[in-house]
N, C-alpha and C positions, 0 to 999 in steps of 0.2 A: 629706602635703605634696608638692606639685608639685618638678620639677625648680627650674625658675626659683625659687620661694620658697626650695629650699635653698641654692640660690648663695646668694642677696640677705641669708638669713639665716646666712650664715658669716660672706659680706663685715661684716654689723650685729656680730657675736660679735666678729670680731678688731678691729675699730673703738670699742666697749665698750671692748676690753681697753688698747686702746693711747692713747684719752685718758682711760681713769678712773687706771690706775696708769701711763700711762707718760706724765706732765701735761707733762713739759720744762721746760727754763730760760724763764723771764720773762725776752726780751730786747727789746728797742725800739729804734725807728730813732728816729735822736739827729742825724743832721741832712740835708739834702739831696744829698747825693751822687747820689742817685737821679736826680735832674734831667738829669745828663750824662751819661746812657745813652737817653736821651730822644728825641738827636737823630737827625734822620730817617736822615741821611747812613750811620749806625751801621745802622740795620734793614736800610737797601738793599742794607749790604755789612758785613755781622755779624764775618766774617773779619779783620776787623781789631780786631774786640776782641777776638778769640779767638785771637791771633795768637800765632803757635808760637813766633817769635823766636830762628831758630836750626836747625839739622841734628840730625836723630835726637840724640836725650841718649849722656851718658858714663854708660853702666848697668853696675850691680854685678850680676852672677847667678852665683848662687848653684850647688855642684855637683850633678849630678842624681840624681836619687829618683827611685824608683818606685811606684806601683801595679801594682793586675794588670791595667789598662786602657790604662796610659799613661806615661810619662816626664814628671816637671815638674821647671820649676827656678825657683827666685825670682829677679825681678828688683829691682831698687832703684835709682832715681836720685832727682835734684834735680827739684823741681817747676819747671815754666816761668812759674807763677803761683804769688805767696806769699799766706797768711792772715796773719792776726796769731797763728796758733796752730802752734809751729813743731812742733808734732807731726803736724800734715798736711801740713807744707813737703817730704816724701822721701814721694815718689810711690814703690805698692809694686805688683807684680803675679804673678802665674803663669803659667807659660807653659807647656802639655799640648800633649804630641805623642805620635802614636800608637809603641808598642812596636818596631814594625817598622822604624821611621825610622830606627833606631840611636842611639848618645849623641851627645849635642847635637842630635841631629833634624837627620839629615845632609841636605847641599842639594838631592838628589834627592827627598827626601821634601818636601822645603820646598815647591819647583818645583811639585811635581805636587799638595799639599793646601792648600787656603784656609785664612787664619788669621783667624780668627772673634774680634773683642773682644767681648769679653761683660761687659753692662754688666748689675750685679744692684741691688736691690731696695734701700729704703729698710729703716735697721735691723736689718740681719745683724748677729746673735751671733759669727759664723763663716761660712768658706768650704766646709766639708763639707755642708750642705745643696746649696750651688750646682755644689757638685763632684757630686754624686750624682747632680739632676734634670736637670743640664744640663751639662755640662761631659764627663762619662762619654759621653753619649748623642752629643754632639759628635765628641767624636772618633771614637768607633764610626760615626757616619755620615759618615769621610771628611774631617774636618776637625781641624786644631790650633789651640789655642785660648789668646788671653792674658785672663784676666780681672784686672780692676784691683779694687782695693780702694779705693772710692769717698773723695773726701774725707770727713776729719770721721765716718769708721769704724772700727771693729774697732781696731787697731793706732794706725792715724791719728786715735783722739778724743781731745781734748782730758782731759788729766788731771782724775776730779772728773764728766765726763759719759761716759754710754752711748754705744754705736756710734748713730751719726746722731744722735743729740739734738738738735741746735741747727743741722744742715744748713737746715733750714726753719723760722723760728720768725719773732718780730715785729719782728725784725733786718733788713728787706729786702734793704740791702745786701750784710751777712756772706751773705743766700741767693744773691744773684748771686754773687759773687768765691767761692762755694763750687762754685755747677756751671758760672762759668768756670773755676777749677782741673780737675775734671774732665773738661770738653772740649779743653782743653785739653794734658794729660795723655792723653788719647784718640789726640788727633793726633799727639803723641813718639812715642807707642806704635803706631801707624800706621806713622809715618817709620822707628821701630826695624826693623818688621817687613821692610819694605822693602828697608832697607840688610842682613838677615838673608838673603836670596833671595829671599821671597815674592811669586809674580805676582798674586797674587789677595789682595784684603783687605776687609773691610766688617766691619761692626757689627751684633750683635743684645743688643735692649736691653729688660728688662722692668722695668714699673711705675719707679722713678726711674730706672731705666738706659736703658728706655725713652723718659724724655725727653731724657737726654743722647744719646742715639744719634739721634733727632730733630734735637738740635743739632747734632751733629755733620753729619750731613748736609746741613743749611743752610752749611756753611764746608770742607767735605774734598772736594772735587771728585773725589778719586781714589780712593775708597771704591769697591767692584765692586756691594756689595750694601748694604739696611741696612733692616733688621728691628726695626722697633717695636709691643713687644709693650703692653699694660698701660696705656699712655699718650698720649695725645691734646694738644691744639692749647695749653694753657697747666696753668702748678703755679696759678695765680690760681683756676681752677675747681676746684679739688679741697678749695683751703682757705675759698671763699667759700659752696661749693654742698654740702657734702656735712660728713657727722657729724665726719669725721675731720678737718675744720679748725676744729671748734667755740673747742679752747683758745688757737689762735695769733688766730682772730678777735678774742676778748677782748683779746692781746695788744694787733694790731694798732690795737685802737678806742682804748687805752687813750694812744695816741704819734699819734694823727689818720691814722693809714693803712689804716683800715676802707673807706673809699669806694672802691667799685669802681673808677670810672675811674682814680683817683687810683693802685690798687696793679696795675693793669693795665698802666700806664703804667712803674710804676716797675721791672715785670716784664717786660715787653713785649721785651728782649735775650734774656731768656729762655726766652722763650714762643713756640714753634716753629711755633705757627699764626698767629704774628706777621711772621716772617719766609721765604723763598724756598730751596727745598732747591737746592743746587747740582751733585744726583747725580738723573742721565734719572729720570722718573717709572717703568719699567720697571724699576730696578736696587730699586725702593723696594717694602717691606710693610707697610701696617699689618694688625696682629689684633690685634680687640677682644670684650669679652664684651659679651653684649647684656643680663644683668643687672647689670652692677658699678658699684657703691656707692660706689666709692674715684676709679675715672678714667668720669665720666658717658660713656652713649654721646653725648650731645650735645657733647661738647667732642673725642669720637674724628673725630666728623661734620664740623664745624667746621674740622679738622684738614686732614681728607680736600679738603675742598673748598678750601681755602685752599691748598693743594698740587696743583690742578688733577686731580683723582682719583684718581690713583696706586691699585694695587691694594691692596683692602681685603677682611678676610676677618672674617666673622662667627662668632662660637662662641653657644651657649646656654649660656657660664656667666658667674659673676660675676668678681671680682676673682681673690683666690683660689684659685677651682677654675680658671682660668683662667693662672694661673700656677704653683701649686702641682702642675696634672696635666696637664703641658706636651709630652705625647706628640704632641698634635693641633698644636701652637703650633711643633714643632720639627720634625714632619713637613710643615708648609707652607715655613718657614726653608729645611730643607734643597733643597726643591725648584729656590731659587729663588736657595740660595748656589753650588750645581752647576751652574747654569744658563750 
């Protein structure tokens, strides 16, 4: 078996795996709401639906811990964005600063290390995977790092569902006001950082994080860097075009929001190849794989050009190996967060 065929055929295994037993809530969009996110005026300047509404948050953190890599401490506030689901309403995060920094990750250390948000993956069980492959390797190369705990995850799912279940299903609405909460919460955490010391700040984001970190960059003008790993120009392509939206497709036909235009349309706030990044084309990455099954390269393509080219970096894997073996993904990152 070729390389290319083993990516293509992991990306096929873990997509098996995730709509035969992980089918999700049957949910449907129940009325138009959609429609008022439509307007054109909202695409041209996204920032105002994503609007922070307010000075960095009044955050709880927690005292600090250790590893043998790093110092963290949990953060806790009030979301700037509610759901109807108040267990995603208290935005939670980690905040990794390198050992040498001292407790609290003194201002000297602050000053002189970029703080990297890292936006993780659709579906974490837990944050020890994203600590190990990326968070570790982070701060060893120079940077401290807050990673959030996506809406409608881990801690934040709804009592009754899995981490992410229902972040993306035939709900279209609950999909928007879910990755507005977390752009939104991106940007507190932005501002926190800021009001912290930090001169340097930007986003690296893969597969869902990666399209929040996209978003973000279309509304956070003050981001330094922003690194989208996994994810390309809309969520529309991934549930219209590929295995792994086969069950929310059923959904959505089942509530009349199958028709392309029609769920492109109702996505299109969200769809980052929809709208205009507001951070230089040089501050910006995309990496993508050139077999992956999950984010098409056609819709990484898409992306790229609708964002006037911005640097774009090719791997030979798929999804997956592509984010699962993120040595290559975090040595372009780095290059380019240092920069």
């Amino acid at each position: 078996m070729s390389w290319a065929a083993l990516c293509r055929a992991i990306d096929d295994l873990r997509v098996g795996y995730k709509i035969t037993f992980r089918r999700g809530r049957v949910l449907a969009t129940r009325d138009g709401r959609w429609r008022e996110w439509c307007d054109p005026a909202l695409l041209a300047d996204p920032s105002r639906f994503y609007a922070l509404n307010g000075p960095a948050p009044r955050v709880s953190l927690s005292a600090d811990r250790r590893q043998p890599w790093a110092e963290f401490s949990d953060l806790e506030f009030d979301s700037p964005r509610s759901l109807p689901f108040p267990e995603s309403n208290r935005a939670v995060a980690r905040w990794y600063r390198a050992p040498a920094a001292g407790s609290g990750g003194g201002s000297a250390g602050r000053r002189s290390r970029p703080l990297v948000l890292l936006g993780h993956g659709w579906a974490h069980q837990g944050l020890e995977v994203v600590e190990k492959i990326y968070a570790r390797r982070l701060v060893r190369g120079g940077c401290d790092v807050l990673l959030p705990v996506l809406p409608l995850h881990l801690g934040r799912a709804p009592r009754g569902t899995y981490s992410g279940e229902i972040l993306v299903s035939g709900d279209v609405a609950l999909t928007v006001e879910a990755l507005v909460q977390g752009v939104t919460e991106m940007r507190a955490l932005a501002a926190w950082g800021r009001a912290r010391g930090y001169a340097r700040i930007g986003v690296l984001g893969y597969s869902l994080g990666g399209l929040l970190a996209g978003l973000l960059a279309c509304v956070e003008p003050d981001l330094d860097f922003a690194v989208i790993a996994g994810a390309g120009a809309s969520l529309s392509s991934t549930i219209l075009d590929t295995r792994l939206g086969r069950n929310i497709r059923k959904d959505l036909a089942v509530c009349g929001m199958l028709e392309r235009g029609r769920l492109e349309e109702a996505w299109a706030i969200i769809s980052p190849g929809r709208l205009r990044p507001v951070v230089p084309p040089g501050r910006i990455l995309i990496l993508a794989g050139r077999h992956d099954r999950i984010m098409l390269p056609s819709s990484v393509e898409e992306l790229w050009r609708a964002w006037d080219h911005p640097p774009l970096a090719w791997f030979e894997r798929g999804h997956y190996t592509l984010l699962a073996l993120p040595g290559a993904v975090l040595r372009a990152s780095l290059a380019l967060i240092h920069t």
